[in-house]
C-alpha positions in Angstrom: 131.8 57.5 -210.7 133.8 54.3 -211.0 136.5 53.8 -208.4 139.8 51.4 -209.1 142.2 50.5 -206.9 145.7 49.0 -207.9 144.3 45.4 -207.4 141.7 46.2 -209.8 143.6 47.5 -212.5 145.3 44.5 -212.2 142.3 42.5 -213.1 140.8 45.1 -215.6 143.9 45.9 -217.7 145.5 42.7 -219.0 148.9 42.9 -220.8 147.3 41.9 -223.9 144.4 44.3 -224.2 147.0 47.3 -223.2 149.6 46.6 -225.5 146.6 47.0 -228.2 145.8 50.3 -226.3 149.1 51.5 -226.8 148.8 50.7 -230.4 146.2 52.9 -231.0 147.4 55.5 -228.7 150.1 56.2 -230.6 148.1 56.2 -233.9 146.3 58.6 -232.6 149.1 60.5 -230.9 151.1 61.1 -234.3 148.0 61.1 -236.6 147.0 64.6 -234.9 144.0 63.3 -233.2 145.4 64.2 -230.0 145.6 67.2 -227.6 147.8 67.4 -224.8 148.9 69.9 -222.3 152.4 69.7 -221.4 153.6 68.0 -217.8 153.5 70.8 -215.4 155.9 69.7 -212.6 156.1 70.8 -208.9 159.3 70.1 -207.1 158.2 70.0 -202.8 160.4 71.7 -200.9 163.4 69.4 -198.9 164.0 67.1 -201.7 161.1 64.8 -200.4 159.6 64.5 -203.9 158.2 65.8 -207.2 155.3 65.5 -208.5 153.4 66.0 -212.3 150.4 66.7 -214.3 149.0 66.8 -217.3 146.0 66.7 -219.2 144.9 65.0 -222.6 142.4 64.5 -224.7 141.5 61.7 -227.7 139.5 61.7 -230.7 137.8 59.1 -232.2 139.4 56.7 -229.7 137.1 53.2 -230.6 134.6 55.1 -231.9 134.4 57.9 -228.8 136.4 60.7 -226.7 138.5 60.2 -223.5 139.5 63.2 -222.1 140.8 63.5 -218.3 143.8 64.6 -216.1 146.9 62.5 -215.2 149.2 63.0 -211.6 151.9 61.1 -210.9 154.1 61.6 -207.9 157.7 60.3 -207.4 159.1 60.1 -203.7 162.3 58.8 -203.8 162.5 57.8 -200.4 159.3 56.1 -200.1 160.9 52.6 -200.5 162.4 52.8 -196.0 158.2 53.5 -195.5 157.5 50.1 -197.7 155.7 52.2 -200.4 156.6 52.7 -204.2 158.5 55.8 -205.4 156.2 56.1 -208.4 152.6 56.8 -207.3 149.7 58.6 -209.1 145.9 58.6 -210.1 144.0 59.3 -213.4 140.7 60.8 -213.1 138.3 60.4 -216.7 135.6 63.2 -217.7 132.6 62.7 -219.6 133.6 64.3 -222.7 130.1 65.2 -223.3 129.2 66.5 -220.1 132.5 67.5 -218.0 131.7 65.6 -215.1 134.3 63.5 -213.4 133.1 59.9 -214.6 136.8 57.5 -213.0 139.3 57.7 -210.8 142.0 55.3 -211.5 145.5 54.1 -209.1 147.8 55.2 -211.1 150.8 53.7 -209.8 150.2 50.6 -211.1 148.3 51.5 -214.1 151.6 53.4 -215.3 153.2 50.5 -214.9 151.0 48.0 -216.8 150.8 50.6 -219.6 154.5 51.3 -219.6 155.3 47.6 -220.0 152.8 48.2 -222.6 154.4 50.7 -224.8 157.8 48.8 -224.3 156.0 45.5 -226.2 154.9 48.0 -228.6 158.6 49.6 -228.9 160.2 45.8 -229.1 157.7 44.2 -231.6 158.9 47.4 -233.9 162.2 47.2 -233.2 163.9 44.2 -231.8 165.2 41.5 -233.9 162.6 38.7 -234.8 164.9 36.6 -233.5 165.5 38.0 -230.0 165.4 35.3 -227.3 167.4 36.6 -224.3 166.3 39.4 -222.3 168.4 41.8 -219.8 166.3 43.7 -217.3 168.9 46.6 -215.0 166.2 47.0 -211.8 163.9 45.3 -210.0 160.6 47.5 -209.0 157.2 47.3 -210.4 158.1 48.9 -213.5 160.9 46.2 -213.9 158.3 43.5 -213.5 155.7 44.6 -216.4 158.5 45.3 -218.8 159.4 41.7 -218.6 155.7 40.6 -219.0 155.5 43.3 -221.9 157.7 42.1 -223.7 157.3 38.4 -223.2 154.0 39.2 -225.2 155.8 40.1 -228.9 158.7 38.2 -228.5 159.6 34.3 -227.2 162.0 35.0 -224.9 163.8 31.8 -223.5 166.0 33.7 -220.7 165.9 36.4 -218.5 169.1 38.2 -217.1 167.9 40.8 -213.7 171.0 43.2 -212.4 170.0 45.3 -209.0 172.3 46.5 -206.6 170.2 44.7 -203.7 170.3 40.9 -204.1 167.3 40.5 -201.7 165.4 42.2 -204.5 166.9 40.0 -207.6 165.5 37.0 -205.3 161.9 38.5 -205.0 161.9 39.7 -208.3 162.9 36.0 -209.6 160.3 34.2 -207.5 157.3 36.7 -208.3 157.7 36.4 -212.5 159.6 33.4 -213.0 157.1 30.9 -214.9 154.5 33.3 -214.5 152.2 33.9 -217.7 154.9 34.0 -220.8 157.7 34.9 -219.2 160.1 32.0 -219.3 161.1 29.6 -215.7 164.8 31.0 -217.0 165.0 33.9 -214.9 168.9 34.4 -213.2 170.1 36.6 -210.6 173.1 38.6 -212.4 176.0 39.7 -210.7 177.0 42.8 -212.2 175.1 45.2 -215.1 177.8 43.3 -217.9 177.0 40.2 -217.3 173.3 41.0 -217.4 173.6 42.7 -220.6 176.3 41.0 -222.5 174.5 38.7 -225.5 171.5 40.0 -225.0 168.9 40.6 -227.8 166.8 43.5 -225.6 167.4 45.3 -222.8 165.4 47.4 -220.3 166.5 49.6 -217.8 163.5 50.7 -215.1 165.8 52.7 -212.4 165.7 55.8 -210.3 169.6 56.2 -211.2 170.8 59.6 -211.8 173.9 57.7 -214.0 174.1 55.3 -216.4 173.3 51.8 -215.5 175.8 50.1 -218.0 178.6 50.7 -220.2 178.5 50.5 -223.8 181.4 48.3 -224.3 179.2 45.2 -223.0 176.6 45.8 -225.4 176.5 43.3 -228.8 175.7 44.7 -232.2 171.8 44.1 -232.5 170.6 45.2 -229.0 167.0 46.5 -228.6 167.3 49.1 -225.9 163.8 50.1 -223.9 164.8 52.8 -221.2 161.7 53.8 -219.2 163.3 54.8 -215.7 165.3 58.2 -214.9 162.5 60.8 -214.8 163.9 64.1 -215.1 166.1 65.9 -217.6 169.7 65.7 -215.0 169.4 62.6 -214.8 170.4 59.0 -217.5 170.4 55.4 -217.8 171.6 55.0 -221.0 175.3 55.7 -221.8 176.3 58.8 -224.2 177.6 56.6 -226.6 175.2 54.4 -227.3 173.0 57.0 -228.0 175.4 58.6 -230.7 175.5 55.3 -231.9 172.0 54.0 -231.7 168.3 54.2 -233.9 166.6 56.0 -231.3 162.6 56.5 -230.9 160.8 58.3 -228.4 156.6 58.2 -227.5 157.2 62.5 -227.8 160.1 64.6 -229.4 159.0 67.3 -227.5 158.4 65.8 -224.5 161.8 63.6 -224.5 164.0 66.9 -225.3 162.3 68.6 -222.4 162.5 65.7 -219.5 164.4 62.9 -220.8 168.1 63.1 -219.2 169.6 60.8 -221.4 168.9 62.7 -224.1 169.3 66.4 -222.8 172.4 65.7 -221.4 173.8 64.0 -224.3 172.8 66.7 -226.3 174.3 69.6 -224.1 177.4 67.9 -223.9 177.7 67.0 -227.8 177.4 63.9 -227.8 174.4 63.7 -230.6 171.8 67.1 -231.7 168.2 67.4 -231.5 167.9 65.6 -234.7 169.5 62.1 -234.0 165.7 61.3 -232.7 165.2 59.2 -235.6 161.5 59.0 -235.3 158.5 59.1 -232.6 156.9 55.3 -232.1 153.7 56.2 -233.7 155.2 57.0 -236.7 156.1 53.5 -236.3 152.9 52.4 -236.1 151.5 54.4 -238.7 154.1 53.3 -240.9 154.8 56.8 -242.1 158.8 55.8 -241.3 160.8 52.7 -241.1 162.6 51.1 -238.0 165.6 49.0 -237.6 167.1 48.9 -241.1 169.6 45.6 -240.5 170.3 43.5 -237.6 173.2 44.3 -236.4 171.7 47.6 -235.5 171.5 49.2 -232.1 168.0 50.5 -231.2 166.6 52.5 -228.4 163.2 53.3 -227.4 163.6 56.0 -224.9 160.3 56.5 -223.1 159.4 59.5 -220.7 155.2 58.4 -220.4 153.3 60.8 -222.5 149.7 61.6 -220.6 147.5 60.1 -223.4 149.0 56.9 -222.9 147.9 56.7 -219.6 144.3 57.9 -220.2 143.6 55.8 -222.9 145.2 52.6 -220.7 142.5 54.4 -218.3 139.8 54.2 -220.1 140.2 50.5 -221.5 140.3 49.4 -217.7 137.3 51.6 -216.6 135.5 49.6 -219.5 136.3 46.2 -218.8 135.6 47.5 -214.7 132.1 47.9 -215.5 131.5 45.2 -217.6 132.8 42.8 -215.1 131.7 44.5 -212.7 135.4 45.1 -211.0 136.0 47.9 -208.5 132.8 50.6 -207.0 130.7 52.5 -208.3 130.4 56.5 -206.3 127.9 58.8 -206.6 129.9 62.2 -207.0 127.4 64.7 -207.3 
């Protein structure tokens, strides 16, 4: 059994060969050629944490099967401990035998993928012309999201909001320059001044409220909101839902756990059917996205299982032929 840690994700699952993963997942995903339990999630006593799994299986993923289990924990106060709130593992089967064949960090694949599905998300949905981009958090998630979509767009500025300055300033030096994401990355001082004139936004917070308001939005706005991971809980504003294209990776999955999107619904905001369309629809090209540019779009992501395990297996493959991370014997 192959063994990866979060370093060797790192080196096994570049931006670039994810975001293709994430193309085909979602082919697969809404051409029926995938099955998926849904996220079973356990709530630990004492409000410590939560955490969830789920498993999924491919077809005729590059000519093959992946099939395995996802976990992903969230402890909100992890960050006091200096560890991340978002943690996790992926462990691949054999589809031909059963046998447990990876295990997979899956803290920091999540994040590479989900910076993956938001290049997917932008490169069907944001202007061509899109240039400046607002980022509302600063965590690990945050980070990939900026290098995601760097890779379909040229983006020439980036705006960061995050309640703690120290982490705008760590944030700033670790992706400034780095890769395609441009030298232009400023510290902004309050949520409107990131957001205002921007061309795409992405929020990647734990917040339980919106993050913005929709007055400061412009016309045109690509929205990516991949944070808030339960249904009482939103970081996109009401209104700009009502208002907005939106796309999600799952409609069932987003009307069971995303909060934006329950709670605007239960309050009357918008129904079940303002979900204009899943992404791999998208993809597929079985239905159209932005229809003019001064259109607001949102691609509301709550991290659908197969995406994970397909992101899984494309690092397990370039593990072993680079010979990156260990090798186990399990049984």
């Amino acid at each position: 059994m192959r063994i990866l840690s979060a370093d060797d994700v790192l080196n096994a699952l570049p931006m670039d060969a994810a975001i293709a993963g994430m193309r085909r997942a979602f082919s697969a995903f809404s051409s029926g050629r995938v099955g998926m339990t849904p996220s079973v999630r356990l709530r630990v006593p004492g409000g410590r944490g939560e955490g969830d799994a789920a498993l999924a299986h491919v077809r005729n993923h590059e000519g093959g099967e992946v099939l395995g289990l996802r976990l992903a924990t969230t402890w909100p106060g992890n960050p006091v401990r200096g560890r991340p709130v978002g943690q996790g593992a992926v462990l691949l089967v054999d589809p031909s035998t059963g046998a447990p064949d990876a295990l997979i960090e899956g803290g920091t694949l999540s994040a590479v993928r989900t910076g993956a599905t938001s290049a997917v998300a932008t490169d069907l949905l944001a202007r061509r012309s899109a240039r400046t981009l607002a980022v509302i958090g600063t965590g690990v998630g945050a980070r990939t999201q900026v290098e995601g979509v760097c890779h379909v767009r040229e983006i020439e500025s980036v705006r960061v909001y995050d309640r703690d300055p120290s982490s705008i300033r760590a944030f700033i030096s670790e992706v400034a320059g780095r890769g395609r994401v441009p030298r232009e990355v400023i510290a902004a001082r309050t949520p409107a001044a990131a957001i205002g004139g921007a061309d795409i936004v992405c929020t990647a917070t734990t917040s339980s409220t919106p993050v913005f308001a929709d007055r400061d939005l412009d016309d045109g706005v690509h929205i990516n909101g991949i944070g808030s991971y339960s249904p009482d809980t939103a970081e996109i504003p009401h209104r700009t839902l009502a208002r907005a294209l939106v796309v999600v990776d799952s409609r069932a999955a987003a009307l069971s756990e995303a909060g934006d999107l329950v709670l605007a619904i239960a309050q009357g905001a918008i129904t079940p059917d303002h979900i204009h369309a899943e992404l791999g629809e998208l993809v597929v090209g079985r239905v159209q996205g932005r229809t003019c540019a001064g259109q607001v779009t949102v691609f509301r992501s709550v991290g659908i299982a197969v995406l994970d395990l397909v992101a899984a297996s494309i690092a397990v493959k370039n593990a072993r032929a680079e010979e990156i991370g260990r090798e186990c014997r399990w049984t």
